[in-house]
C-alpha atoms as one frame of an Amber mdcrd trajectory, in Angstrom:
protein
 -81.514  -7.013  11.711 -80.775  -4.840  14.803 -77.729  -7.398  16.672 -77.705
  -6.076  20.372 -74.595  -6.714  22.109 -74.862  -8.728  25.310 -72.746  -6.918
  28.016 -72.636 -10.516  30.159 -70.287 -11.762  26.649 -67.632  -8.584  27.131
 -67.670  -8.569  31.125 -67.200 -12.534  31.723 -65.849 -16.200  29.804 -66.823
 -19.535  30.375 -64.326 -22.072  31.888 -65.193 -25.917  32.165 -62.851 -28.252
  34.546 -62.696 -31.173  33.730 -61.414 -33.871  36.190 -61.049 -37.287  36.882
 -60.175 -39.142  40.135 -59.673 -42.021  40.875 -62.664 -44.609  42.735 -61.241
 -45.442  46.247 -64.083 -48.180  47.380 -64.767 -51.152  46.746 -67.851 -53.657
  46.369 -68.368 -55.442  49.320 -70.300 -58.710  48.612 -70.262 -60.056  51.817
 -71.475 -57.668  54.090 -73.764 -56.730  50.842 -75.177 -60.078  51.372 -75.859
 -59.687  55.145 -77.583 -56.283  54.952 -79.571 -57.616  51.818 -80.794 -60.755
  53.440 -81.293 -58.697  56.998 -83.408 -56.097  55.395 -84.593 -58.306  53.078
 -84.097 -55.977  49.908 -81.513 -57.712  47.290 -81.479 -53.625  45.513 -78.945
 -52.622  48.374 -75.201 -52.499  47.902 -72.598 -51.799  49.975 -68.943 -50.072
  49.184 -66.357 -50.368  51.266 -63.736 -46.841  51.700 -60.129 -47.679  50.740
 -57.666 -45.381  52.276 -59.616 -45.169  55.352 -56.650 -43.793  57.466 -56.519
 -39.780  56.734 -53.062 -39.698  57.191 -52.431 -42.183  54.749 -50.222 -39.971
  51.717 -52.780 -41.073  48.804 -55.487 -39.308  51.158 -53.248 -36.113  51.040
 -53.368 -36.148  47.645 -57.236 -37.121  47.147 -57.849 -33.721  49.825 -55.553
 -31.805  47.513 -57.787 -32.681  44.514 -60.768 -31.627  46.399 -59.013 -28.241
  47.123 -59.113 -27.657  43.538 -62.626 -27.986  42.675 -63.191 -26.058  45.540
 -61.091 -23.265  44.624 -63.106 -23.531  41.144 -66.411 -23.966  42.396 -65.496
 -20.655  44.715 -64.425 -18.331  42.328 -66.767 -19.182  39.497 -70.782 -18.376
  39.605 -72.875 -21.301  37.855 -73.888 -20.979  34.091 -77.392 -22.108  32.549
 -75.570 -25.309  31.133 -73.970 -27.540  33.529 -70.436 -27.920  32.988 -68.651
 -24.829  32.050 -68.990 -21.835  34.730 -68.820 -17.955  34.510 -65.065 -16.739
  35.185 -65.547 -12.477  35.485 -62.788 -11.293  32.972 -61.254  -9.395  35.395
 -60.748 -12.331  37.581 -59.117 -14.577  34.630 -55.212 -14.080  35.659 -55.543
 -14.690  39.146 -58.177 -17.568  38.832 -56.195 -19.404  36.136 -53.258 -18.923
  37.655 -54.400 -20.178  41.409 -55.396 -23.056  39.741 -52.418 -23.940  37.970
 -50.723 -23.415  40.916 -53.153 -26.103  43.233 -52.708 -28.156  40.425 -49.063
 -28.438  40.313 -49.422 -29.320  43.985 -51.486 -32.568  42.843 -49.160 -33.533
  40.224 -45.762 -32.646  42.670 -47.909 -35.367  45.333 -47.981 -37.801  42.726
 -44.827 -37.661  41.766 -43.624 -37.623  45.427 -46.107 -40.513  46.703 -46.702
 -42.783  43.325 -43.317 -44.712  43.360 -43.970 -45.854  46.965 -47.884 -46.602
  46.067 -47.629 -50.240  47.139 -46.309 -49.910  50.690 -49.416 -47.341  51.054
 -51.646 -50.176  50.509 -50.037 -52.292  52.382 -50.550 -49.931  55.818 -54.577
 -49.196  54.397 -54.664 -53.048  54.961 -52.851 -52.803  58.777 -55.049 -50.095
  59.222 -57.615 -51.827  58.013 -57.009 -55.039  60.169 -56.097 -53.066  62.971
 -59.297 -51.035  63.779 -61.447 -53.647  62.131 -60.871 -56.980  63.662 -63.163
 -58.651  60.640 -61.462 -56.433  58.222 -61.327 -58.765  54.463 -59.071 -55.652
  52.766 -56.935 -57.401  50.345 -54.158 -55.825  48.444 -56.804 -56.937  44.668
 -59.318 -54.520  46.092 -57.125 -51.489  45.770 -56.718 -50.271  41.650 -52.990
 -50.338  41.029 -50.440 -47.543  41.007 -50.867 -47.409  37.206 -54.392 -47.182
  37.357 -54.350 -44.624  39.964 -52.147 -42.564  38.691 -54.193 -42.637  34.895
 -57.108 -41.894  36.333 -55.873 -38.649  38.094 -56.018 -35.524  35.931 -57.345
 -31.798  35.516 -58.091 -29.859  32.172 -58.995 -26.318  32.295 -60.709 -24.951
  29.225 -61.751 -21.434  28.940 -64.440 -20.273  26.172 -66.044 -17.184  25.119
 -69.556 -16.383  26.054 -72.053 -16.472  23.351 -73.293 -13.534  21.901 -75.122
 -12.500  18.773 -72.202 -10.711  17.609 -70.908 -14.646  17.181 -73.599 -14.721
  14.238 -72.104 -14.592  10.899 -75.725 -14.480   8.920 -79.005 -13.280  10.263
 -81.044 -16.006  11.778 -84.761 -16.085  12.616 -86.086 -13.806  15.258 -87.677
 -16.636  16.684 -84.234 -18.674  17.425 -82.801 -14.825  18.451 -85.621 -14.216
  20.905 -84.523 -17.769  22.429 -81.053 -16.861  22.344 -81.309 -13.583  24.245
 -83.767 -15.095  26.813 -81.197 -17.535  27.378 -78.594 -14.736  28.237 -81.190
 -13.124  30.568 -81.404 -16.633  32.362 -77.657 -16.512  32.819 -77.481 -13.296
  34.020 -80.247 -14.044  36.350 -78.407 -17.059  37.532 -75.371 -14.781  38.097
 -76.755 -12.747  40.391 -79.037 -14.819  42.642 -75.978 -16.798  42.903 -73.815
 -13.480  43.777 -76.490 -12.200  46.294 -76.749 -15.966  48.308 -72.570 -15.615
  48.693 -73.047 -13.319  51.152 -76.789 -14.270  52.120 -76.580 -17.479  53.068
 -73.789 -16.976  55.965 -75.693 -13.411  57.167 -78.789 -15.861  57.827 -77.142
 -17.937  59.606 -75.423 -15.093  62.019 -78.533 -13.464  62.095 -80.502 -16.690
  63.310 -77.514 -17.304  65.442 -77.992 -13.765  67.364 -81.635 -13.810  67.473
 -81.360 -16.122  70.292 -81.058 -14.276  73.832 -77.478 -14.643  75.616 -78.908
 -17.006  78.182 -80.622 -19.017  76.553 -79.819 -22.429  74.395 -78.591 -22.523
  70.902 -76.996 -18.627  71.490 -73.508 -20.064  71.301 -71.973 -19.124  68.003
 -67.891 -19.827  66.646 -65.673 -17.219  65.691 -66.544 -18.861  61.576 -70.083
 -17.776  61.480 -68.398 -13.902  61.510 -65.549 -15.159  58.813 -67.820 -16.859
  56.806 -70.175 -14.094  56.590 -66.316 -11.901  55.401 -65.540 -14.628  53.209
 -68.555 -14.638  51.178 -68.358 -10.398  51.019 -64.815 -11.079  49.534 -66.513
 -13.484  46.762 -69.420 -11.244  45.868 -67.438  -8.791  45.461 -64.725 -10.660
  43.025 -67.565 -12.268  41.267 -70.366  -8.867  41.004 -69.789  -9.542  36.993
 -72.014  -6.575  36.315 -71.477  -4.292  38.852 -74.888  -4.456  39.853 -75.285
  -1.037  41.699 -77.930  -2.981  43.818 -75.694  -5.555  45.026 -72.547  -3.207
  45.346 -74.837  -0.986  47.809 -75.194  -4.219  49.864 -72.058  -5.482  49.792
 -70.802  -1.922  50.916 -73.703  -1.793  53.952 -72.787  -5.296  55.174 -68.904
  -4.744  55.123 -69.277  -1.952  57.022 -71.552  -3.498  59.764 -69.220  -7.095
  59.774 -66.285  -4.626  60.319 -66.951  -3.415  63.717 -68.439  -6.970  64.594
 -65.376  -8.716  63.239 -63.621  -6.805  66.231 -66.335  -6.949  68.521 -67.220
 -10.962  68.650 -66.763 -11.334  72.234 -69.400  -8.610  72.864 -71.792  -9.899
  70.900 -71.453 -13.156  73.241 -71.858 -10.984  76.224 -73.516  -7.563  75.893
 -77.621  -8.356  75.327 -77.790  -4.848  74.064 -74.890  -4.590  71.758 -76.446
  -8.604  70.514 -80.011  -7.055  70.022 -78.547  -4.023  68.267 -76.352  -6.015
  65.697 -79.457  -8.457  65.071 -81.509  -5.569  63.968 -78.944  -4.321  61.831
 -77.933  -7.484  60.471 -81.611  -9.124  59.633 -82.255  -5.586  58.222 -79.580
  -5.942  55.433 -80.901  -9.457  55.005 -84.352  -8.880  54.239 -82.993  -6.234
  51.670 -80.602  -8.253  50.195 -83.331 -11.107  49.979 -84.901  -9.116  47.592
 -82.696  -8.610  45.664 -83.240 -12.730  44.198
């Protein structure tokens, strides 16, 4: 049986994060009670946020969690399965290490924070009571320090892609047919995903300058441009194929965001030079939008 290769398997691996944090709210059966009997609909519940105050240290370390799925979710493209996502081999040493790195920052807050975990309840409740004069925050709604610290954790497990190479016997061309669709899928997934990196901040810019100077709504921040940079930088990092159709976009669209970068303030002031750069812009958009 003639085994083709999948170039997706030798140009990209699968990693999976796995991680747990820990549940900061609580039940609140007493305002629960209220709503249900005001709305008169006993299916509602109502949490209440622990750690309310953001500068509270077990919020620093909850926001430092975040920052590593974020990181992951960033510098990964989605996969057919849910779970483990597609890492570009290329990418492996500095994504794993990046992560490793945000991770140690978790575990170094933990370390730092955990043995004083009690007196950081203990201002969540005067914060509590202070800018809620009918707080009920009790120090038995908060999980303990052991608890919190068990049920904060990362696990980083990097896998192969499949690939009919991984076959050992022949198997039915039915099951094979499935198999290589599936790749297709994946590769499919890859680069929509890819192509909306950069398209989904250039629409946004591009609605953003289609609105005349003087008129409401023509107002745009200095991130609308970054963002736009920012998700060049990831297409580019995560083009797994080096799809010649999205390497011609990402080169037309750096080179237009380049001289726009510079130029932001004239794109707030100059209707020419704002007409000009919305042509050009929605131009590359509607290209790049067919590229899904």
């Amino acid at each position: 049986m003639d085994m083709k290769i999948t170039t997706l398997a030798d140009k990209a691996m699968l990693v999976k994060l796995t991680m747990r944090r820990a549940n900061l709210t609580k039940r609140d059966q007493v305002a629960e009670a209220v709503i249900q009997s005001t709305m008169d609909d006993s299916s509602l519940i109502v949490n209440s946020k622990l750690f309310r105050d953001k500068l509270n240290p077990i919020n620093k370390i909850m926001s430092e969690a975040s920052a590593v799925y974020g990181f992951h979710k960033a510098n990964t493209l989605p996969y057919i399965d849910k779970g483990p996502r597609l890492l570009p081999n290329s990418n492996y040493m500095d994504y794993s290490q990046s992560m490793r790195e945000r991770i140690n920052r978790v575990d170094a807050l933990l370390n730092n924070y955990m043995p004083n975990y009690d007196n950081y309840v203990q201002l969540d409740i005067a914060y509590r009571s202070k800018n809620q004069t009918a707080s009920r925050a009790k120090v038995e709604d908060y999980p303990t320090a052991d608890d919190f610290r068990s049920r904060m954790g990362f696990e980083l497990r990097f896998m192969p892609l499949p690939d009919t190479k991984h076959f050992l016997y022949d198997i039915d061309q039915t099951d094979l047919d499935i198999f290589e669709s599936s790749i297709k899928e994946a590769e499919k997934v890859a680069r929509v995903s890819t192509v909306k990196l950069m398209l989904e901040p250039l629409t946004h810019l591009v609605d953003k300058l289609s609105v005349p100077i003087d008129q409401k709504g023509a107002i745009f921040r200095d991130s609308a441009i970054e963002n736009v940079i920012e998700g060049l930088q990831q297409a580019r990092k995560l083009n797994i194929d080096d799809d010649p159709e999205i390497s011609e976009s990402i080169k037309h669209l750096s080179s237009a965001m380049s001289v726009f970068a510079e130029h932001k303030d004239v794109l707030r002031e100059s209707p020419i030079v704002r007409e000009q750069a919305h042509k050009k812009l929605d131009a590359i958009a509607s290209k790049m939008a067919g590229l899904m």
